[in-house]
C-alpha positions in Angstrom: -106.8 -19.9 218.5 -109.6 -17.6 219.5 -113.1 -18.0 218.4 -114.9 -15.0 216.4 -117.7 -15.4 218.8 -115.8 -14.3 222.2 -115.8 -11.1 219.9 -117.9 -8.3 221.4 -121.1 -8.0 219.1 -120.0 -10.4 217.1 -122.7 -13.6 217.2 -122.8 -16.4 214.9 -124.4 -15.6 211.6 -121.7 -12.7 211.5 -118.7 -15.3 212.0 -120.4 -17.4 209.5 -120.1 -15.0 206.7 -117.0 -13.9 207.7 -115.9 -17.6 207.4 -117.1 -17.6 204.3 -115.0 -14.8 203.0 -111.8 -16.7 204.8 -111.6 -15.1 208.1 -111.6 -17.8 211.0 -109.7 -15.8 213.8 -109.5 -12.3 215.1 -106.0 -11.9 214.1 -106.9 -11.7 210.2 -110.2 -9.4 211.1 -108.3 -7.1 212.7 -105.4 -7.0 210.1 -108.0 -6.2 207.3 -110.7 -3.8 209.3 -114.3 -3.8 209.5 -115.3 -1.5 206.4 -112.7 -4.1 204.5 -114.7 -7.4 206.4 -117.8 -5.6 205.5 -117.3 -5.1 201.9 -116.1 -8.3 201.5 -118.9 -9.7 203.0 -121.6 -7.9 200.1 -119.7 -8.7 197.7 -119.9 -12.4 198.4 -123.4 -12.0 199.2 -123.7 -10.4 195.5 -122.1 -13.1 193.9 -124.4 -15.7 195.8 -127.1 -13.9 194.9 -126.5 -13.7 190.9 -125.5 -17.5 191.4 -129.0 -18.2 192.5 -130.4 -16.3 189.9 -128.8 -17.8 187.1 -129.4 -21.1 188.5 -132.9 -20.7 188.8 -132.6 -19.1 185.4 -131.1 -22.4 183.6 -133.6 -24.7 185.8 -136.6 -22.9 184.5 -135.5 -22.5 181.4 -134.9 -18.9 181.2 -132.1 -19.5 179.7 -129.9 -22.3 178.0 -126.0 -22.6 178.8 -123.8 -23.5 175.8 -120.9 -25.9 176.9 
């Protein structure tokens, strides 16, 4: 199995986030593309984003979550 990182250009903190959005091996980076990698990657960086928001929201009391 071949490491992200023995990509060209492609150094840690970019395998990180691709890990994050499931891609652990060239084979599945190159069967979905860059622009598809990359907009994966945004939008999991949006939704971790709003997550901190609305957590910081509920701590501070910002807000109050029914449940």
């Amino acid at each position: 199995m071949e490491s992200l990182t023995r990509l060209p250009n492609l150094g840690p903190v970019l395998a990180e986030h691709l890990h994050r959005i499931g891609v652990d091996t060239p084979e599945p980076l190159r069967g979905m593309g860059s622009r598809a990698a990359r907009i994966q990657i945004r939008k999991h960086q949006k939704l971790l984003k709003c997550g901190e928001r609305l957590e910081h929201a509920v701590k501070t009391g910002l807000c109050t979550v029914n449940g």
